[in-house]
Kinemage of the C-alpha trace (Angstrom):
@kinemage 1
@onewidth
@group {chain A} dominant
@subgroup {mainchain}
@vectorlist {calphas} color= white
{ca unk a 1} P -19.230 19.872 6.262
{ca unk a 2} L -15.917 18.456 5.030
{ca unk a 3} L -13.082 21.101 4.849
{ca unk a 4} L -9.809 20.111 2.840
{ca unk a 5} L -6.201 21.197 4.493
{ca unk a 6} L -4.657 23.118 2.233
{ca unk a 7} L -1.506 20.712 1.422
{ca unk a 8} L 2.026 22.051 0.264
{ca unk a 9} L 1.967 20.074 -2.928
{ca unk a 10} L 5.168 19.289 -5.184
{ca unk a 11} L 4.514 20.368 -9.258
{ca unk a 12} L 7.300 19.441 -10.557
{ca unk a 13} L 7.806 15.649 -11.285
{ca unk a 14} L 10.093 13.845 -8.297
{ca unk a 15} L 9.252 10.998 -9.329
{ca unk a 16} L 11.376 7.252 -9.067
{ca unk a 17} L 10.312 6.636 -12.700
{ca unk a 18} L 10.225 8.823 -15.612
{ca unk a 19} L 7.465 10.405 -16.877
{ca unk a 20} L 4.865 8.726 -19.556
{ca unk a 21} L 4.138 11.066 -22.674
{ca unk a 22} L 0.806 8.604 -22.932
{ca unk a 23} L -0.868 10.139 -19.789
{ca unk a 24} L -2.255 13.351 -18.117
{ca unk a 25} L -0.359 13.769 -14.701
{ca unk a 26} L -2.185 15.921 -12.320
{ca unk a 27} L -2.328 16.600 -8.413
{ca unk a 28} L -5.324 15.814 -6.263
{ca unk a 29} L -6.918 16.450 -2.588
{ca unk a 30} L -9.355 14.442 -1.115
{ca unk a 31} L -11.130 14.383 2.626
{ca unk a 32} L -11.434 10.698 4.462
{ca unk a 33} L -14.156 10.625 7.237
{ca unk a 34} L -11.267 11.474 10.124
{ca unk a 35} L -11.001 15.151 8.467
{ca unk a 36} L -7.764 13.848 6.908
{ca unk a 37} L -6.768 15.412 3.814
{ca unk a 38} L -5.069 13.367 1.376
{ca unk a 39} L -2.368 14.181 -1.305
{ca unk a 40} L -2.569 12.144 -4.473
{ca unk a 41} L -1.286 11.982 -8.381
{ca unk a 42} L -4.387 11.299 -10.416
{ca unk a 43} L -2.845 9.598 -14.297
{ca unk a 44} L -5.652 9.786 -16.603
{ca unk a 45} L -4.673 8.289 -20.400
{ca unk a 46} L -4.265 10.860 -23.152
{ca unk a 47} L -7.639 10.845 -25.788
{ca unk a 48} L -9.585 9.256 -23.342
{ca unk a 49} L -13.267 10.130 -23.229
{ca unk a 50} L -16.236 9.133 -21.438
{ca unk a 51} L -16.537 7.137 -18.069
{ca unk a 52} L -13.523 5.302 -17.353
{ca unk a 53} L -12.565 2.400 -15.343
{ca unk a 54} L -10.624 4.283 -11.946
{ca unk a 55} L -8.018 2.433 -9.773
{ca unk a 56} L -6.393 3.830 -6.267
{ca unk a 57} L -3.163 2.544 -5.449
{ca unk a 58} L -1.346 3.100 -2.607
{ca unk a 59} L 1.584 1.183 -1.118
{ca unk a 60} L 4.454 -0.184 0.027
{ca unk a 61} L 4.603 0.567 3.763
{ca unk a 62} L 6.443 3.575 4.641
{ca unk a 63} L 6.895 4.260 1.081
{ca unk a 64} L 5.453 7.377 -0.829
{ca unk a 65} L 3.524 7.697 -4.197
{ca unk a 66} L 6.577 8.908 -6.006
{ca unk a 67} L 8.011 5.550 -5.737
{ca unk a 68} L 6.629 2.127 -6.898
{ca unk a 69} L 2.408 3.172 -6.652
{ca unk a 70} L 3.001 5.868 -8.841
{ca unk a 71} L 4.741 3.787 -11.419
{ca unk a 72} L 1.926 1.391 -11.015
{ca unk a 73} L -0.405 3.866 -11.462
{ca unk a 74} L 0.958 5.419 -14.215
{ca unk a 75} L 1.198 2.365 -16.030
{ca unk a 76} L -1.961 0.791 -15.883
{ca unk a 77} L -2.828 4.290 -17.199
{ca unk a 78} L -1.178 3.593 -20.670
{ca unk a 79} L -3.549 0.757 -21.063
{ca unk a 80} L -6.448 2.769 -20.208
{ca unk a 81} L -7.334 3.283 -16.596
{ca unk a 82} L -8.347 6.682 -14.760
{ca unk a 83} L -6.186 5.898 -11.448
{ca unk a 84} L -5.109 7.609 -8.582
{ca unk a 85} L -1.793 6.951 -6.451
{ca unk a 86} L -1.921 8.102 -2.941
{ca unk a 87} L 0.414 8.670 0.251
{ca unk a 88} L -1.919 7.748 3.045
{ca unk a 89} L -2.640 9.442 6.194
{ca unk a 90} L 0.243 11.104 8.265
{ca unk a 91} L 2.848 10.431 5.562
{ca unk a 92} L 4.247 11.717 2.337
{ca unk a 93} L 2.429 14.847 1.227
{ca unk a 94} L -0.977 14.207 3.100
{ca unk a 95} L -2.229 15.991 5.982
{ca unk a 96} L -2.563 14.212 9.340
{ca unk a 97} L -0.836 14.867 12.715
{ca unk a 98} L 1.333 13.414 14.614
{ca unk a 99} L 3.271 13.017 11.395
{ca unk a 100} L 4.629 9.241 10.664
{ca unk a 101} L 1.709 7.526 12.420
{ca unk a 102} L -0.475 4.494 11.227
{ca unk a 103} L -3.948 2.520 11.522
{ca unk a 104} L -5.222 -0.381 10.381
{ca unk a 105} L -8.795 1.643 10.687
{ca unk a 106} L -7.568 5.128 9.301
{ca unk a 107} L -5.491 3.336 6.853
{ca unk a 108} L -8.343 1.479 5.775
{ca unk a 109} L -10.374 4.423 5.298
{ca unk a 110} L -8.023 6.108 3.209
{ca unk a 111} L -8.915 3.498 0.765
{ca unk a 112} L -12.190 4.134 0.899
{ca unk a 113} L -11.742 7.644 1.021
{ca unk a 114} L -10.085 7.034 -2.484
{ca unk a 115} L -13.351 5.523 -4.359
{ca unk a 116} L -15.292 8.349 -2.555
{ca unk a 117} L -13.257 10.559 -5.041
{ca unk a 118} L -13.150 8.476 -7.799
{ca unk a 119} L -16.957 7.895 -7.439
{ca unk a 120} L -17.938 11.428 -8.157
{ca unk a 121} L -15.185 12.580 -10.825
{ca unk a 122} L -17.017 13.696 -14.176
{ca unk a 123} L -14.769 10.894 -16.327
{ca unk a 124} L -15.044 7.741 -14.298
{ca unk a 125} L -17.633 5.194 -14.155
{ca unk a 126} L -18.804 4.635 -10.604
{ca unk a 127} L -19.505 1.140 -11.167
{ca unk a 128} L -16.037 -0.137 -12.288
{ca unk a 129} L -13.928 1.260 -9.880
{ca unk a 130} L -11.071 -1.121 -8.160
{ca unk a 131} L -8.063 -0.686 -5.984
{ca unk a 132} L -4.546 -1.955 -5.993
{ca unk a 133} L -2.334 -2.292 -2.893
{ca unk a 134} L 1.633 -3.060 -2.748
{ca unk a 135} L 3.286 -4.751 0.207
{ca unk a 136} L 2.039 -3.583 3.861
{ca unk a 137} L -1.253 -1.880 1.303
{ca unk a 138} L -1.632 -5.169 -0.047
{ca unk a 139} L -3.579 -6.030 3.434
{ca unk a 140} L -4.893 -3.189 3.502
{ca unk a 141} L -6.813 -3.572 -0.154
{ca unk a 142} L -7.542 -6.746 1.065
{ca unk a 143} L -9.090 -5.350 4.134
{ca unk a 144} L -10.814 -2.631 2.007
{ca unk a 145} L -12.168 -5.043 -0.506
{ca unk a 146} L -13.980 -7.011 2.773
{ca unk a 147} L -15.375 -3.484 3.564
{ca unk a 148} L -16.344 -1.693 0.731
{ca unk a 149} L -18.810 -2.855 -1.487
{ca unk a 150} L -18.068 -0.953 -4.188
{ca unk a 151} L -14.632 -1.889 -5.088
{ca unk a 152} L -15.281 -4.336 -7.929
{ca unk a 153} L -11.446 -5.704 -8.519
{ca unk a 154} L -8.355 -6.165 -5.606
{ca unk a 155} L -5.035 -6.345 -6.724
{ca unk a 156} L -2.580 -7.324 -3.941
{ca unk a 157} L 1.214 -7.149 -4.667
{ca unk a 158} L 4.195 -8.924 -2.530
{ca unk a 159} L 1.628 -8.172 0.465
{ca unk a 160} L 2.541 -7.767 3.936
{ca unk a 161} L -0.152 -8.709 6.406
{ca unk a 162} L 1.086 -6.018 8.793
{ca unk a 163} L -1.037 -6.753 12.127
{ca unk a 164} L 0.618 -10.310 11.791
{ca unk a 165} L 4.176 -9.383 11.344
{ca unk a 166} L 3.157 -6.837 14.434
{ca unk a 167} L 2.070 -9.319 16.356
{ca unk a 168} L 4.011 -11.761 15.328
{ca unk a 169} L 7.273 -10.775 13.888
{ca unk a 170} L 8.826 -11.332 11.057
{ca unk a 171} L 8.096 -15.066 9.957
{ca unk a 172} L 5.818 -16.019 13.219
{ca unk a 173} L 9.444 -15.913 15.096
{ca unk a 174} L 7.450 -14.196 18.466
{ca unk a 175} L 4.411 -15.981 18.177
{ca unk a 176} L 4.172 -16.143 21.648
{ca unk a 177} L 2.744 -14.512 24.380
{ca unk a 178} L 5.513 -13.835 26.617
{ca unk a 179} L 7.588 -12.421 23.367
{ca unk a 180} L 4.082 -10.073 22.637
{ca unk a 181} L 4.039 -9.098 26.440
{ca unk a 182} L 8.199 -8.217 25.837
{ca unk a 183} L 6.933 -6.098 22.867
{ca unk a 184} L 3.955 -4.422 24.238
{ca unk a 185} L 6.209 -3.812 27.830
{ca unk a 186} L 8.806 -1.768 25.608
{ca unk a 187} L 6.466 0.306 23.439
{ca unk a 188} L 4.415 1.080 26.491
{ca unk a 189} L 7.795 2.183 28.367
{ca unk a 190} L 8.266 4.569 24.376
{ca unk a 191} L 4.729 5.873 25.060
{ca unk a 192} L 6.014 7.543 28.394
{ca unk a 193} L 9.133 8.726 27.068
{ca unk a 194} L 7.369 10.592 24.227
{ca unk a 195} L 4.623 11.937 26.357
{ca unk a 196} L 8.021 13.484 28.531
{ca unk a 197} L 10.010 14.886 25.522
{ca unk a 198} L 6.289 16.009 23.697
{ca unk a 199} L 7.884 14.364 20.533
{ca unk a 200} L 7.747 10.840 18.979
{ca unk a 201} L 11.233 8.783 18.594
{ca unk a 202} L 11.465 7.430 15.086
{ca unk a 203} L 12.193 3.919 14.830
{ca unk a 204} L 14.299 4.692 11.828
{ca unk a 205} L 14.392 3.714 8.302
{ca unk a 206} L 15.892 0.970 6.360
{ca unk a 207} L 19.480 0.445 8.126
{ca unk a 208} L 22.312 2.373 6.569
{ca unk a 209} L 24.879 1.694 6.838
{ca unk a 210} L 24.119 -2.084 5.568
{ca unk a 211} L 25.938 -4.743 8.050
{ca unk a 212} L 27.742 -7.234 6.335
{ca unk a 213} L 25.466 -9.818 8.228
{ca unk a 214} L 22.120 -8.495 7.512
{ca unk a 215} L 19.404 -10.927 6.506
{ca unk a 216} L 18.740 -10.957 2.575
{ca unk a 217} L 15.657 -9.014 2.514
{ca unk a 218} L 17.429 -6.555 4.917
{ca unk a 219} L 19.737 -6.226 1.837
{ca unk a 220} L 16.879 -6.648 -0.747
{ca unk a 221} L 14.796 -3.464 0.984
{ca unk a 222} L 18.253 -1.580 1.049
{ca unk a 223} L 19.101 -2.495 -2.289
{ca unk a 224} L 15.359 -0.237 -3.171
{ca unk a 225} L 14.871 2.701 -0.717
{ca unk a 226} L 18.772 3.443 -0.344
{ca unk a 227} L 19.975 3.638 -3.701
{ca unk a 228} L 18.885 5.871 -6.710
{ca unk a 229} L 16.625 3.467 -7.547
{ca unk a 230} L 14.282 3.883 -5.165
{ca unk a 231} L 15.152 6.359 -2.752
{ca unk a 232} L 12.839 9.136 -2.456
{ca unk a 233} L 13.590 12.195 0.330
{ca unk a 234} L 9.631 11.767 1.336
{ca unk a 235} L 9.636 8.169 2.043
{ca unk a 236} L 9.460 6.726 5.284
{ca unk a 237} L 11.592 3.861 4.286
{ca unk a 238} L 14.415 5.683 2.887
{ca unk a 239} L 14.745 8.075 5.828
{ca unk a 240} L 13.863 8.114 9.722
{ca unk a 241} L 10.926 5.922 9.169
{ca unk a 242} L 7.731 5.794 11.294
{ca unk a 243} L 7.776 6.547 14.661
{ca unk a 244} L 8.512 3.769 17.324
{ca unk a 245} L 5.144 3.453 18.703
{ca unk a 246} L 3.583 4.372 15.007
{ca unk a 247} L 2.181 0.784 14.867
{ca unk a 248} L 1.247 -0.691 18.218
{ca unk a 249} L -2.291 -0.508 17.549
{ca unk a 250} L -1.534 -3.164 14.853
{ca unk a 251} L -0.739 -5.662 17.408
{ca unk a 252} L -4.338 -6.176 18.092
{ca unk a 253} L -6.440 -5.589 15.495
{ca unk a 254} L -6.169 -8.351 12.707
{ca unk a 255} L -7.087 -7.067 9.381
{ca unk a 256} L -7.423 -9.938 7.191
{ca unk a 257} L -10.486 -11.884 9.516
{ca unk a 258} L -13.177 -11.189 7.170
{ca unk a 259} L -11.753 -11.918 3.625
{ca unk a 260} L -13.161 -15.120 3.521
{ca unk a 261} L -16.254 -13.155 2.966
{ca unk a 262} L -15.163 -11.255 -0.046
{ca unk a 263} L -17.449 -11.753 -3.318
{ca unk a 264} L -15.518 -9.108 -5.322
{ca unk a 265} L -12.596 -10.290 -7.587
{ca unk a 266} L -9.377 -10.412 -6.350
{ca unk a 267} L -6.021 -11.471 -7.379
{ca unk a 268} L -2.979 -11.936 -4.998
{ca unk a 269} L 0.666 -11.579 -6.886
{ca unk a 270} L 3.807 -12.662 -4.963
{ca unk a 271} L 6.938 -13.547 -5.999
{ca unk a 272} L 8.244 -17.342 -4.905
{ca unk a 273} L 11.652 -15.915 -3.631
{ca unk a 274} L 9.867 -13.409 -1.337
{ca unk a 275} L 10.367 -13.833 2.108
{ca unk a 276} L 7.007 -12.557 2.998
{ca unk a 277} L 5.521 -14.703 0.261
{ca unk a 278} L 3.832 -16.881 3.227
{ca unk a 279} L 1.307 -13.569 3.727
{ca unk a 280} L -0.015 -14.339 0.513
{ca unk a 281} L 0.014 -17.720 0.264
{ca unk a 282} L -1.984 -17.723 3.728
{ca unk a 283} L -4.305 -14.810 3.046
{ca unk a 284} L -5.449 -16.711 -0.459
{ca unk a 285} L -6.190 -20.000 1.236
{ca unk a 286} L -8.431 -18.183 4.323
{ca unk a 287} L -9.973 -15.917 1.802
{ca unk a 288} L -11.223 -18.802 -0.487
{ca unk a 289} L -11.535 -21.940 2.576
{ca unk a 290} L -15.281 -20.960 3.373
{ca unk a 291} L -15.947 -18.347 0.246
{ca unk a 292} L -18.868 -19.184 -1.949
{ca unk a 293} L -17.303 -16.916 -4.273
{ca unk a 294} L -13.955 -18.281 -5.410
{ca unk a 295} L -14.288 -18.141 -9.100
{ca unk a 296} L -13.020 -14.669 -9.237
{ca unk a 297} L -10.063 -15.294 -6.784
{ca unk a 298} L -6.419 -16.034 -7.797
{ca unk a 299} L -3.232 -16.329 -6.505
{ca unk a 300} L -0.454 -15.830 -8.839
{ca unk a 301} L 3.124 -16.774 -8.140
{ca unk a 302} L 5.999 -15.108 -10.063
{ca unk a 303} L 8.930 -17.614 -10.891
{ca unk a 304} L 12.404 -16.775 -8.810
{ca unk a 305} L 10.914 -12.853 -7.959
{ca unk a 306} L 12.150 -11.553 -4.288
{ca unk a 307} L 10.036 -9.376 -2.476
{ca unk a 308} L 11.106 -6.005 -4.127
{ca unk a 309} L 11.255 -7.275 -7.926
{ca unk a 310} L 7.457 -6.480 -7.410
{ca unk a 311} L 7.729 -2.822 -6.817
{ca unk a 312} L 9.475 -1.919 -9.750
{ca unk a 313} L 10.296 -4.967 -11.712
{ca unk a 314} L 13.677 -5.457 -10.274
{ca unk a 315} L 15.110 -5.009 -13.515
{ca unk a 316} L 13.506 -8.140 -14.688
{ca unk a 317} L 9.988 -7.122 -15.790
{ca unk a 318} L 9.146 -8.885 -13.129
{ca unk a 319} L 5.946 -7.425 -12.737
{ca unk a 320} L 2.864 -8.850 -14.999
{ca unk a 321} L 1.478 -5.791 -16.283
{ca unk a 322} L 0.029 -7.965 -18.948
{ca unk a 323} L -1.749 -9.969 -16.051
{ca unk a 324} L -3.038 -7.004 -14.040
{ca unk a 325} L -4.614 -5.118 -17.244
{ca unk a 326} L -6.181 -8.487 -17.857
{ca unk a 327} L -7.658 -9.005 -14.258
{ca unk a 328} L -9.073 -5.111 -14.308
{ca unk a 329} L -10.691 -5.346 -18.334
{ca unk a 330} L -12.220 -8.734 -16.651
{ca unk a 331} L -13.986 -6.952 -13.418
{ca unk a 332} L -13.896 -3.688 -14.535
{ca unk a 333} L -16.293 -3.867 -17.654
């Protein structure tokens, strides 16, 4: 029998973004199959009745569902979408311990764990159900999508493949394996060091102070989680971020290998300034290269966006709202 952790859940709204007067704001629980209670903001649009289309969001990477999945979800409420905006496993609000910890399993399971709710909620319609992820999430939706059969429409924003940048590094730079045996030597050496002090070093949050030197989207992630306009006292990102070994399992475990057999519709939405626009821009072409389903896959490229316009619109409206309500009326009929 499933048993939900009771979770020390914030009422008042802390949100990044104010609050919509067109939607219900409530908190949720729910259990994902590791006995992992989740913490979530369900948005459900004011006057609506009967089954609705439902959407979990969740994302970026280290961030928390006060921040940019929140506003996501809350918006795509206004046009008329049940949705739900997590914090996944071991972060944020939810449950989970060690705290500050991730998977690519359990974090794809959260996902999942997400349409288990929405499948059995009184107002939404179990057959038009879809899922929206936002930078390191964006993988992960992916990942879900290839999974779970029941998620009818992916949306993948400025989307971080994270077991490749694990593995990897940051554009392929350690693509090696001598530089993945240097990596895997040093978080090995972490793993004793914890198990001595019975605690888990933090790697540390975005860097603040911001060197005069550091690379632009250094400056573009600083420019979110460390100023008002993004910061959020929950988030990963804008504190002591996850811990140092919170993501060796990544290294290994490549979470994009089975897209190319996804027959839901998806659509992948990066901005051409992004530095990590070559995850998408990869991920679209294995996804559709042996797919006998590409006529519901799309990859959409927004015009001079950097990697953060897409969490919040960078003061641009750079996000396609118009787009995404589009994609979901398409699937999710």
């Amino acid at each position: 029998m499933m048993q939900t952790q009771e979770l020390k859940l914030t009422r008042r709204w802390d949100k990044t973004f104010p609050k919509s007067d067109k939607v219900r704001h409530s908190k949720a629980t729910f259990v994902n199959r590791y006995g992992i209670t989740l913490a979530a903001d369900l948005y459900v649009p004011k006057g609506a009745k009967g089954r609705l289309p439902a959407i979990a969001v969740c994302g970026p990477f280290g961030a928390v569902k006060e921040q940019c999945s929140g506003l996501y979800a809350q918006t795509l409420a206004e046009r008329g979408y049940l949705t739900l905006a997590f914090d996944p496993s071991f972060t944020g609000e939810s449950g989970g311990e060690p705290r500050y910890m991730a998977s690519p399993d359990i974090n794809t399971e959260d996902f999942m764990a997400a349409v288990d709710f929405l499948c059995v909620q009184e107002n939404v319609d179990p057959e038009r159900i879809g899922i929206l992820g936002i930078c390191g999430w964006g993988g992960m939706a992916l990942n879900t999508a290839a999974l779970d059969v029941r998620v009818k429409a992916t949306v993948s924003m400025t989307m971080y493949d994270m077991t490749r940048v694990n593995a990897n590094g940051y554009f392929d730079s350690e693509n090696s394996e001598e530089a993945r045996y240097a990596h895997k030597k040093a978080l090995c050496a972490q793993r004793i060091e914890d198990y001595k002090n019975g605690s888990y070093k933090l790697g540390g949050g975005v860097v603040d102070p911001l060197p005069e030197d550091a690379p632009f989207f250094v400056k573009d992630y600083y420019d979110y989680y460390k100023t008002p306009r993004g910061y959020h006292k929950r988030s990963l990102n804008s504190n002591g971020g996850w811990n140092v070994i919170g993501c060796m399992s990544f290294m290994n475990q490549p979470i994009l290998k089975y897209i190319g057999e996804i027959r839901s519709a998806v659509l992948i939405v990066h901005g051409e300034a992004a530095h990590s626009c070559y995850f998408s821009r990869d991920a679209y072409n294995d996804m559709v290269r042996n797919n006998q389903f590409t006529e519901n896959k799309e990859l959409l490229i927004i015009p001079g966006a950097v990697h953060t316009d897409l969490y919040d619109g960078g003061g641009k409206d750079a996000i396609p709202f118009d787009k995404l309500d589009a994609f979901y009326a398409q699937y999710l009929r």
